[in-house]
MOPAC internal coordinates of N, CA, C and O (Angstrom, degrees):
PM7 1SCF
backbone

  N    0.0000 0     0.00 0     0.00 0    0    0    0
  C    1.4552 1     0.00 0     0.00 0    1    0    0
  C    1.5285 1   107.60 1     0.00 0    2    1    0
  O    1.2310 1   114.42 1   -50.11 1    3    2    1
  N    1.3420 1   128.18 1   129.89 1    3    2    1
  C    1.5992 1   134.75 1  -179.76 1    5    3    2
  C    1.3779 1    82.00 1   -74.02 1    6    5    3
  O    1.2310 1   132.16 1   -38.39 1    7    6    5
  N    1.5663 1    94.12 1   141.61 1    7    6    5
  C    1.9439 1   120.15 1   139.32 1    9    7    6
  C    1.1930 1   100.77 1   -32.06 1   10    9    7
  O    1.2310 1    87.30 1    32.75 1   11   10    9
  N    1.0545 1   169.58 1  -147.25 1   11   10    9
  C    1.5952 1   170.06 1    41.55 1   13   11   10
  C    1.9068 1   104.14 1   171.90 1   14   13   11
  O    1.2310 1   129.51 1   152.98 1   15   14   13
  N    1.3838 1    99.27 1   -27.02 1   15   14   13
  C    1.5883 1   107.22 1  -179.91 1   17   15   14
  C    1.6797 1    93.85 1   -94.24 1   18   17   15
  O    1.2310 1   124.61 1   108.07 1   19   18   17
  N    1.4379 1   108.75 1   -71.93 1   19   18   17
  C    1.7225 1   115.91 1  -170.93 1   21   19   18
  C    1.8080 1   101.45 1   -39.14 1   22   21   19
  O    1.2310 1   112.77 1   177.69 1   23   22   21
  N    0.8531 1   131.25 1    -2.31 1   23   22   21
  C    1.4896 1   132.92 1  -164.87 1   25   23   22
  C    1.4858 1    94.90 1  -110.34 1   26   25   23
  O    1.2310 1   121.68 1    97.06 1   27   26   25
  N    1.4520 1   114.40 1   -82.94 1   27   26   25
  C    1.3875 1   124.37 1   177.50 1   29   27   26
  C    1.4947 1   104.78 1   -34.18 1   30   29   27
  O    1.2310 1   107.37 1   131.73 1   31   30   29
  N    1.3444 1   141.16 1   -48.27 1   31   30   29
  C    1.1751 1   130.47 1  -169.29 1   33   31   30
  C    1.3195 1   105.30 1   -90.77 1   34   33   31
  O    1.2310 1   116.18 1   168.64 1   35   34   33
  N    1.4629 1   124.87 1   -11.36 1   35   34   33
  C    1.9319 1    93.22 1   176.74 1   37   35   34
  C    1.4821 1    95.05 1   -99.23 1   38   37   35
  O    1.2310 1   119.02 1   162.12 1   39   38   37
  N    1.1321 1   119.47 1   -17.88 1   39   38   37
  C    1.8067 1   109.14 1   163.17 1   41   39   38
  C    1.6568 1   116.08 1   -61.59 1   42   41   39
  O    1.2310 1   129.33 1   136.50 1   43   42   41
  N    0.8730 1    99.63 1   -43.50 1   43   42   41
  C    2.1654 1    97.69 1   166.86 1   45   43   42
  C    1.5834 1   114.24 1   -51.39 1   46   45   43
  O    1.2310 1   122.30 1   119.94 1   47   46   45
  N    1.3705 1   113.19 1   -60.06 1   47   46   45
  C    1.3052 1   115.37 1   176.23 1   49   47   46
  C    1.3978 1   114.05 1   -47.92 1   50   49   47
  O    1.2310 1   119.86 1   129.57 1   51   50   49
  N    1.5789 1   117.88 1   -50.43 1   51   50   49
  C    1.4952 1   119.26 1  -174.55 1   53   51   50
  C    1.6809 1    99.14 1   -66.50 1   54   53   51
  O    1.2310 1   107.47 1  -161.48 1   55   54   53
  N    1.1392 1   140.97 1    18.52 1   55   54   53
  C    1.6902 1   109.86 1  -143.91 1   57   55   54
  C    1.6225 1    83.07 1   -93.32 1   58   57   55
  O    1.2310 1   115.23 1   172.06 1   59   58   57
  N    1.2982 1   126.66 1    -7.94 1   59   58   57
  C    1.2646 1   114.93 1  -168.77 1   61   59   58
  C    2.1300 1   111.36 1  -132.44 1   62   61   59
  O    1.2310 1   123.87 1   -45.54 1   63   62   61
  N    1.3349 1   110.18 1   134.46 1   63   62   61
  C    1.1263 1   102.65 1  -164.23 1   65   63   62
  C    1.3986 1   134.93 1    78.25 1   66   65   63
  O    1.2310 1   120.69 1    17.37 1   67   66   65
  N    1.0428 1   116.29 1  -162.63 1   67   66   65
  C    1.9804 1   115.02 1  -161.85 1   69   67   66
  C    2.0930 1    85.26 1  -122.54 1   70   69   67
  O    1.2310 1   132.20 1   -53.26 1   71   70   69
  N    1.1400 1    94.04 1   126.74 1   71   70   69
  C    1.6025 1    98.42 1  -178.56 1   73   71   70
  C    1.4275 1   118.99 1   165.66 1   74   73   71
  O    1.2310 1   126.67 1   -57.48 1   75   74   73
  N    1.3288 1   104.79 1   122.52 1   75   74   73
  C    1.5115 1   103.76 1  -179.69 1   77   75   74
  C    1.6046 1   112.36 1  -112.54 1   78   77   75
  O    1.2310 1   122.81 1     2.23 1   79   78   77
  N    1.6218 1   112.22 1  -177.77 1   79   78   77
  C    1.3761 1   108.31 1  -171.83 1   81   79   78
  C    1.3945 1    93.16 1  -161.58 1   82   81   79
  O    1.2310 1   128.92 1   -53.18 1   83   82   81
  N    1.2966 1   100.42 1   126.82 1   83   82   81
  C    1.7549 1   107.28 1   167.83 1   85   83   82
  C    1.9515 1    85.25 1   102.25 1   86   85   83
  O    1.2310 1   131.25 1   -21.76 1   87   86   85
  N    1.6681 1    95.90 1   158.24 1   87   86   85
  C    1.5335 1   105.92 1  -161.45 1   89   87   86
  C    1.9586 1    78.91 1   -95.39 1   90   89   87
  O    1.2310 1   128.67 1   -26.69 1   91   90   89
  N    1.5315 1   100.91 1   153.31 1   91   90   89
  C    1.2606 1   146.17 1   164.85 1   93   91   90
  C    2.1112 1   107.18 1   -43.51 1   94   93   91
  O    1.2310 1   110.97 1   -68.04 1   95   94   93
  N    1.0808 1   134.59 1   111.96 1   95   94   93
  C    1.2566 1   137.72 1  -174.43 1   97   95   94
  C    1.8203 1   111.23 1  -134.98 1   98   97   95
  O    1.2310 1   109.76 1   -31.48 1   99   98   97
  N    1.0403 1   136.81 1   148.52 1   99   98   97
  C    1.2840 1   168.37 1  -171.63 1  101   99   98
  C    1.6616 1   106.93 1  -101.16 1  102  101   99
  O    1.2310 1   116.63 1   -36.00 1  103  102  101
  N    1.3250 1   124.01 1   144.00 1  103  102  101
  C    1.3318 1   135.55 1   176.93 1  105  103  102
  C    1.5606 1    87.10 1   -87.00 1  106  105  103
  O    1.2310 1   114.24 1   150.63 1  107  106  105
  N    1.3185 1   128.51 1   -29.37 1  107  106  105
  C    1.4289 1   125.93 1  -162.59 1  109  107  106
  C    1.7687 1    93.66 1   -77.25 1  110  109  107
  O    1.2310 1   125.07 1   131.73 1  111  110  109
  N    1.5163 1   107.88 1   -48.27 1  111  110  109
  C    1.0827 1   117.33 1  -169.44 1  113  111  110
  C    2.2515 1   106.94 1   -47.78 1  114  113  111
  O    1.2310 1   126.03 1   134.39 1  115  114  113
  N    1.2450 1   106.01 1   -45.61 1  115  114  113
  C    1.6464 1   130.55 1   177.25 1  117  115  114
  C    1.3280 1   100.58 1   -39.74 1  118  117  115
  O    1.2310 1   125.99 1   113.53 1  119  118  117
  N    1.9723 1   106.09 1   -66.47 1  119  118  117
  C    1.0424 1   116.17 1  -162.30 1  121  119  118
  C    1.1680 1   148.41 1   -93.07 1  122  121  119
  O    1.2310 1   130.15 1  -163.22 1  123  122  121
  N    1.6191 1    98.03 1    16.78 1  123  122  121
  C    1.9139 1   151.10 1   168.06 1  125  123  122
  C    1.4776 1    93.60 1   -66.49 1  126  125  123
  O    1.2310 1   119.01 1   129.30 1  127  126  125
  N    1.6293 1   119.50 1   -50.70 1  127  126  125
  C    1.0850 1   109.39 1  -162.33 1  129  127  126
  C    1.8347 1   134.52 1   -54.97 1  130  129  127
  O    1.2310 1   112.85 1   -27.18 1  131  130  129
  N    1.1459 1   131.12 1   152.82 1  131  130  129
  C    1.5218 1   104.86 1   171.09 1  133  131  130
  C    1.5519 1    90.04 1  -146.40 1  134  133  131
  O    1.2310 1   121.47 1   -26.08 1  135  134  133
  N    1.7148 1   114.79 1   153.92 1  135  134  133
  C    0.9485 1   120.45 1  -167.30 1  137  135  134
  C    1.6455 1    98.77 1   -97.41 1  138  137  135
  O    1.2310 1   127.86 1   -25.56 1  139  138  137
  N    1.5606 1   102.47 1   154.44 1  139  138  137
  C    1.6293 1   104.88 1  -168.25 1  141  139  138
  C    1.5038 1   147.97 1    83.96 1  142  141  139
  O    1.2310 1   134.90 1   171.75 1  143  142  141
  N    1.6085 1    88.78 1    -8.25 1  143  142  141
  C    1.4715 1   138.38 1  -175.78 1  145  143  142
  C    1.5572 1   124.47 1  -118.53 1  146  145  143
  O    1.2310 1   125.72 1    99.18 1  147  146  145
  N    1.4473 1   106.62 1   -80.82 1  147  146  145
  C    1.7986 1   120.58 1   165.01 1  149  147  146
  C    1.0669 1    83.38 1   -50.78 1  150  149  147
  O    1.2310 1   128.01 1   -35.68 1  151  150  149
  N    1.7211 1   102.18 1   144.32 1  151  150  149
  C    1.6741 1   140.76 1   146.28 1  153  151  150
  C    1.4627 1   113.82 1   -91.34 1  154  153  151
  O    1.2310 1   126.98 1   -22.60 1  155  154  153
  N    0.8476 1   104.17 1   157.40 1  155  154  153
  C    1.7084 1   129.14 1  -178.22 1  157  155  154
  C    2.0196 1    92.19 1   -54.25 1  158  157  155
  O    1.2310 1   135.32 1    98.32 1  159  158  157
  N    1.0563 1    87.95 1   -81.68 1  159  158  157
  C    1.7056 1    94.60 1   158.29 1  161  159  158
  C    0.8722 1   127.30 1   -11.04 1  162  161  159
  O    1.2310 1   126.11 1   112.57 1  163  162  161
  N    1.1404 1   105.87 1   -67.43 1  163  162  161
  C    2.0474 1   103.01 1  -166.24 1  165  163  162
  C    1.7796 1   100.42 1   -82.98 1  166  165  163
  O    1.2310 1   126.34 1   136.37 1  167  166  165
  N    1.1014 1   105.41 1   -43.63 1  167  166  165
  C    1.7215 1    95.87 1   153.32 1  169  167  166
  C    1.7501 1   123.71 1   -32.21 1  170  169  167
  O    1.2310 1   130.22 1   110.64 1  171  170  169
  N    1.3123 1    97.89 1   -69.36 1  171  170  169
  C    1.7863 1    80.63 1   173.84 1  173  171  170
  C    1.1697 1   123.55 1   -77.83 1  174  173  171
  O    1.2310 1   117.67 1  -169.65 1  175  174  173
  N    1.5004 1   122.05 1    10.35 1  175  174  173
  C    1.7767 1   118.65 1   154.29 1  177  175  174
  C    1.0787 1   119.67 1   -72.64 1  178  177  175
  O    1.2310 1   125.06 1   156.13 1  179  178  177
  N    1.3837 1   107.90 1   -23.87 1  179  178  177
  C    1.8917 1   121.79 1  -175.65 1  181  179  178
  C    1.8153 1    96.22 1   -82.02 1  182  181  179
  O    1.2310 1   124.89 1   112.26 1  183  182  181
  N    1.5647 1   108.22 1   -67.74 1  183  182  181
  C    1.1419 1   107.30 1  -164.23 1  185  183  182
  C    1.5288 1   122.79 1  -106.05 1  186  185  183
  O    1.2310 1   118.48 1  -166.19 1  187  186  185
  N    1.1927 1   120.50 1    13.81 1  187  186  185
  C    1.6501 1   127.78 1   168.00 1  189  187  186
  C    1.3414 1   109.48 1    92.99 1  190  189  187
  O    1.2310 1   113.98 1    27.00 1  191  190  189
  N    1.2912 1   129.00 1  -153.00 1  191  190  189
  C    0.9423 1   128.03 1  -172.14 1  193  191  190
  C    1.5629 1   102.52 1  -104.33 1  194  193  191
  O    1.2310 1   121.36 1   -52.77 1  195  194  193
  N    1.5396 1   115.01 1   127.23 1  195  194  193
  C    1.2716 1   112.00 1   173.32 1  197  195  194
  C    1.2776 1   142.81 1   -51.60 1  198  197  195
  O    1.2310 1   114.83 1   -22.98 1  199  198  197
  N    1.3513 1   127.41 1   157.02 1  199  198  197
  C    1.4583 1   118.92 1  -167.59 1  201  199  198
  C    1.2634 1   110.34 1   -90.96 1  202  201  199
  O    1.2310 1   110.14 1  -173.97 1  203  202  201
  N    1.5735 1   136.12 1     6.03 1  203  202  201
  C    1.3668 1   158.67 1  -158.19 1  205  203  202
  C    1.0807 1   134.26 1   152.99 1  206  205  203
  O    1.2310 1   116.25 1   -41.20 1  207  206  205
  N    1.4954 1   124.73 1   138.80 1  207  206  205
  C    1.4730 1   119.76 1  -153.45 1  209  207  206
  C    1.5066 1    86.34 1  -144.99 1  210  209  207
  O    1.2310 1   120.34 1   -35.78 1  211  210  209
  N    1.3532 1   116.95 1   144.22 1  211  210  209
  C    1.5483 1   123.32 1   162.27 1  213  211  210
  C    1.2760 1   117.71 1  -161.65 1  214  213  211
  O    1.2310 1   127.95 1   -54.47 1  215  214  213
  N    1.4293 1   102.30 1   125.53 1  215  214  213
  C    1.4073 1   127.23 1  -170.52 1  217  215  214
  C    1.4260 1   122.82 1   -73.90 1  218  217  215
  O    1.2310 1   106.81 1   -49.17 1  219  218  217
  N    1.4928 1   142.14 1   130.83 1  219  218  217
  C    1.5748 1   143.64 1  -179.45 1  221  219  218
  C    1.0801 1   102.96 1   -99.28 1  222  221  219
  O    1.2310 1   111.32 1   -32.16 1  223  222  221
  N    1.6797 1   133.96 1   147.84 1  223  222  221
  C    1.2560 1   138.08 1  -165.60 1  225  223  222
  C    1.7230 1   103.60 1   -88.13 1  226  225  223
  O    1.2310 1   121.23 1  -174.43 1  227  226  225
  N    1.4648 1   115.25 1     5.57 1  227  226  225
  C    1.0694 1   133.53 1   153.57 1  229  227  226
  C    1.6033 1   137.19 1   -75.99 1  230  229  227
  O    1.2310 1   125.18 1   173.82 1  231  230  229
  N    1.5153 1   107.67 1    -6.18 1  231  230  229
  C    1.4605 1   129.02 1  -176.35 1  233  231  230
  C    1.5537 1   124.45 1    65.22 1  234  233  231
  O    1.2310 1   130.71 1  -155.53 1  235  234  233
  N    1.8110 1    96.95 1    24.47 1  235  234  233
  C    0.9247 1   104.47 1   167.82 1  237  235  234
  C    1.9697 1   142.61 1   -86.87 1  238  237  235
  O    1.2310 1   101.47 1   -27.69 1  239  238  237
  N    0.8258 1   151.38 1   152.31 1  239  238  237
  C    1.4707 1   120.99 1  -168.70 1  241  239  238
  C    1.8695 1   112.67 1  -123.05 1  242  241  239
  O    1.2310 1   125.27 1   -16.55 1  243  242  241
  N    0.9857 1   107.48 1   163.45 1  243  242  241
  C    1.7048 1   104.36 1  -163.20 1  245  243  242
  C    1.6105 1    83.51 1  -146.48 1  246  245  243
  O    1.2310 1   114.41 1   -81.68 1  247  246  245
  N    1.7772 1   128.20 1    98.32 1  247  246  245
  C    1.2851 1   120.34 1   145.73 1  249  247  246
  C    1.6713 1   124.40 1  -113.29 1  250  249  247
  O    1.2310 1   122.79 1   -22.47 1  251  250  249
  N    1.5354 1   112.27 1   157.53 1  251  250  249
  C    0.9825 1   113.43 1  -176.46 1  253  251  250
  C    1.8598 1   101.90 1  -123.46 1  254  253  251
  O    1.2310 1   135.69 1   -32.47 1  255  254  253
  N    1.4338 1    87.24 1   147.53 1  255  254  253
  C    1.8409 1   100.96 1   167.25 1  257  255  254
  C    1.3462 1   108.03 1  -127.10 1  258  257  255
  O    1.2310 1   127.67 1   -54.22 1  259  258  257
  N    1.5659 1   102.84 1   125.78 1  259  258  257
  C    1.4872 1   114.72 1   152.71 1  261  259  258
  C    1.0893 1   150.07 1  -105.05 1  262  261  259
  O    1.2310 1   110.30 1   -57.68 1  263  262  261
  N    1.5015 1   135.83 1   122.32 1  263  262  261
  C    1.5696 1   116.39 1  -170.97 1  265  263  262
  C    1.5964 1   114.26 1  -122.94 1  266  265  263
  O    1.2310 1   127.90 1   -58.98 1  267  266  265
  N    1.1027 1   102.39 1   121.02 1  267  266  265
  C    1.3287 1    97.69 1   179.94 1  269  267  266
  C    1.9551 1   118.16 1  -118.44 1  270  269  267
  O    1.2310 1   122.04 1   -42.99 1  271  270  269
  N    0.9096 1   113.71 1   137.01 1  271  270  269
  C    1.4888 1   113.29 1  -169.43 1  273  271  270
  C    1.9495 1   103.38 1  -126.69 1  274  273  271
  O    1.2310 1   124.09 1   -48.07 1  275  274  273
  N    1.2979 1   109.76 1   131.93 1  275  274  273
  C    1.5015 1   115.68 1  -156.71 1  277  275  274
  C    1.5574 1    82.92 1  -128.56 1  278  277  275
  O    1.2310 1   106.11 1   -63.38 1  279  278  277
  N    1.6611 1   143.39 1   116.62 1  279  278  277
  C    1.2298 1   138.03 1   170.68 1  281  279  278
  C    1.3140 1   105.98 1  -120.22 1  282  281  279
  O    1.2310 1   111.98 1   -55.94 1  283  282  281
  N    1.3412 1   132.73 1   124.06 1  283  282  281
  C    1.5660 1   119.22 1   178.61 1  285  283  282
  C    1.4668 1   114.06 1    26.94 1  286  285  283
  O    1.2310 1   121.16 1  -122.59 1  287  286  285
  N    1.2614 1   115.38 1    57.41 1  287  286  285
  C    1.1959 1   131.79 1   141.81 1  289  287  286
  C    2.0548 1   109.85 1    85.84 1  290  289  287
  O    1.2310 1   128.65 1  -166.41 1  291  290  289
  N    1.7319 1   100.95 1    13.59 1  291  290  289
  C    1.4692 1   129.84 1  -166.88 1  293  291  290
  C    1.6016 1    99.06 1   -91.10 1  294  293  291
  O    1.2310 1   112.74 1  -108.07 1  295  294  293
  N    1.3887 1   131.32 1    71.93 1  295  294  293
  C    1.4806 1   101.16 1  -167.58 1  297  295  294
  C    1.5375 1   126.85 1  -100.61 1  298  297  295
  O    1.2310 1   116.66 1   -64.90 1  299  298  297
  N    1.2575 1   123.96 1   115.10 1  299  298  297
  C    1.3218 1   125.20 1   179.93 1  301  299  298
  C    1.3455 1   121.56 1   -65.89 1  302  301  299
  O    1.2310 1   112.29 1    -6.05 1  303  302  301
  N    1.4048 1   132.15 1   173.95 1  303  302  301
  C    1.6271 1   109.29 1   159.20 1  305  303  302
  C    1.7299 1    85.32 1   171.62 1  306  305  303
  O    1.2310 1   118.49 1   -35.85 1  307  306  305
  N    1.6546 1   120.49 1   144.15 1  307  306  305
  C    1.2467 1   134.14 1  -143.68 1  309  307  306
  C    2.0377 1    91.34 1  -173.35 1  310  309  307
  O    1.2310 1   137.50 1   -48.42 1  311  310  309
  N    1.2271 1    83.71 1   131.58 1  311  310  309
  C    1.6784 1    93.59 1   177.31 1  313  311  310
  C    1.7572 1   113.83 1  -146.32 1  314  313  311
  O    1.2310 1   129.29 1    -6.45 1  315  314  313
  N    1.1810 1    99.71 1   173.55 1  315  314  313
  C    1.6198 1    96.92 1   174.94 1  317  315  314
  C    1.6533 1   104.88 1  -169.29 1  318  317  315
  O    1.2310 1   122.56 1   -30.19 1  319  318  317
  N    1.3947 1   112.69 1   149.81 1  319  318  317
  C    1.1458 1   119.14 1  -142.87 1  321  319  318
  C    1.9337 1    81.81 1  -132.30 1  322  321  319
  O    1.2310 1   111.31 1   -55.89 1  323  322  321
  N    1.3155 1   133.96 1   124.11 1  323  322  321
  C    1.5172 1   130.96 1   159.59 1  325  323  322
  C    1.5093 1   108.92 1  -139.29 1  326  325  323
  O    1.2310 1   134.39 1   -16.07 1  327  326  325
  N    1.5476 1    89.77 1   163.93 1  327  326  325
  C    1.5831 1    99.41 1   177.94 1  329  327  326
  C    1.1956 1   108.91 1  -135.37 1  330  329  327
  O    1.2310 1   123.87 1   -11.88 1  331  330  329
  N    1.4381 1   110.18 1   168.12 1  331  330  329
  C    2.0445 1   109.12 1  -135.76 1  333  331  330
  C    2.1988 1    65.75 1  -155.62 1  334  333  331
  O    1.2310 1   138.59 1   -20.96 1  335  334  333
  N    1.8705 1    81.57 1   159.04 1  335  334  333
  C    1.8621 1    90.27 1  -159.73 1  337  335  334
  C    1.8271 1    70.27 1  -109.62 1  338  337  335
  O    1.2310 1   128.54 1    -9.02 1  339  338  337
  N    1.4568 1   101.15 1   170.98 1  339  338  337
  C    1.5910 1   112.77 1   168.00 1  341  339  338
  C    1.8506 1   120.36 1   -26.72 1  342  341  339
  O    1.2310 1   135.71 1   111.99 1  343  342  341
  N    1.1722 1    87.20 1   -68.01 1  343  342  341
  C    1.9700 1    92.99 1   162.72 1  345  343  342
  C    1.1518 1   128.39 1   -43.29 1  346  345  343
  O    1.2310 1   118.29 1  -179.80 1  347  346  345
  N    1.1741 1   120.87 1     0.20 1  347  346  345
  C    1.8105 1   128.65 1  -157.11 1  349  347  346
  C    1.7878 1   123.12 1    55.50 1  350  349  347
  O    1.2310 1   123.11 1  -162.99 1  351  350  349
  N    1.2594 1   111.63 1    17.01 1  351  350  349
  C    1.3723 1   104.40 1   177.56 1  353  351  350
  C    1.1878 1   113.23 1   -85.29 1  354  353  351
  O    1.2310 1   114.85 1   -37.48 1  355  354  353
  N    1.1666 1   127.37 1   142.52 1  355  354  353
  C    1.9225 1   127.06 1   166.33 1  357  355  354
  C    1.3286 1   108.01 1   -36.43 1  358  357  355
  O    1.2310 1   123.04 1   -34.92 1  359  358  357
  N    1.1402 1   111.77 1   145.08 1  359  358  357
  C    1.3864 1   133.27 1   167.98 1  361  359  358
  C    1.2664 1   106.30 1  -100.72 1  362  361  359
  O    1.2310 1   118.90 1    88.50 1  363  362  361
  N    1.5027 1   119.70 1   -91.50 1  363  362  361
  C    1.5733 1   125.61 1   154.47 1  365  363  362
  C    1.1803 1   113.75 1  -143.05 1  366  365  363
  O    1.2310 1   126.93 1    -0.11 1  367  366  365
  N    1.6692 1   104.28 1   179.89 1  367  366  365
  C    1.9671 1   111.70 1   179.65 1  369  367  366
  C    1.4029 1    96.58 1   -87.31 1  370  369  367
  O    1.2310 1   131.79 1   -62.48 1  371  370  369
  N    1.5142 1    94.84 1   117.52 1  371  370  369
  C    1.6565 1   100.59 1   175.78 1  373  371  370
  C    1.6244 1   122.64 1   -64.99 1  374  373  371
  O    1.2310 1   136.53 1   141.08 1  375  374  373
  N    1.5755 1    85.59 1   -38.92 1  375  374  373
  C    1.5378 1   105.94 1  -175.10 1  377  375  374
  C    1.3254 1   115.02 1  -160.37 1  378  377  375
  O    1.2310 1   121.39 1   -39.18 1  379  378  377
  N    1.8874 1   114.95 1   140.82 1  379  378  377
  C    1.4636 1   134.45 1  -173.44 1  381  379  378
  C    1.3117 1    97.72 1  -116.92 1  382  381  379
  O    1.2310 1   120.72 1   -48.29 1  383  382  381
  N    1.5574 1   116.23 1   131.71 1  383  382  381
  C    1.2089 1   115.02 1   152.11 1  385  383  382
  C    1.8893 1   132.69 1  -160.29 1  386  385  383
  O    1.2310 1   132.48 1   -42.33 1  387  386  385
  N    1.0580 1    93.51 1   137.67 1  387  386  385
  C    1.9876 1    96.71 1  -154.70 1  389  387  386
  C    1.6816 1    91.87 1  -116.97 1  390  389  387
  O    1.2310 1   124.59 1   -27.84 1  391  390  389
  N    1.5985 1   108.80 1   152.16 1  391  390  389
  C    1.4430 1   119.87 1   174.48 1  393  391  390
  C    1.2898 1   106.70 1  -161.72 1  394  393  391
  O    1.2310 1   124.97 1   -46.55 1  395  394  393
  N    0.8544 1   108.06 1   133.45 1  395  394  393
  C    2.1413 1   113.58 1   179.77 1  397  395  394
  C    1.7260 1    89.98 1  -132.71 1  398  397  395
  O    1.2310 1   135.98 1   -41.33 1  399  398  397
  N    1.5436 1    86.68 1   138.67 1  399  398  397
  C    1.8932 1    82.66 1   165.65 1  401  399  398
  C    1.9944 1    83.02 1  -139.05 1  402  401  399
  O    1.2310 1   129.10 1     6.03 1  403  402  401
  N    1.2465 1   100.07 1  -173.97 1  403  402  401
  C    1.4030 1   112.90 1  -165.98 1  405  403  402
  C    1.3112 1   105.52 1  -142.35 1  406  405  403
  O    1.2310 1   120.10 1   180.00 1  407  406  405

């Protein structure tokens, strides 16, 4: 599933009511990370279980986390997109992305 879909769809789900989806994350938490170092692992201790995972016939890995939080009609929503080498170590953050509307 692209970043661009996993996003669009947990913002649909939230569009109505008080409800979030996907675990709670920190910019600090992002920027802990280091590539060559972080595991795939300790990533989903930080950020839960991802909202999509896809595999390269290269053994490479591409997951994304999304969180979106919908409060009286306030909706937040923040994602991140990394890639992890055969071993599961980070490669890099492919992609950051944050949105609040009111």
């Amino acid at each position: 599933m692209h970043f661009q879909t996993a996003f669009v769809l947990a913002a649909t789900i939230l569009a109505t009511g008080c409800a979030s989806v996907g675990k709670d994350y920190t910019k600090a938490d992002i920027d802990s990370m280091q590539p060559g170092v972080t595991t795939f692992q300790q990533v989903q201790e930080k950020l839960g279980k991802p909202t999509s995972v896809n595999y390269s016939a290269d053994g490479r890995t591409a997951a994304t986390w999304v969180r979106v939080s919908n409060v009286m009609g306030s909706v937040s929503s923040k994602g991140v997109s990394i890639l992890f080498d055969k071993e599961g170590k980070m490669i890099r953050i492919a992609n950051k992305q944050e949105m609040n509307t009111n």
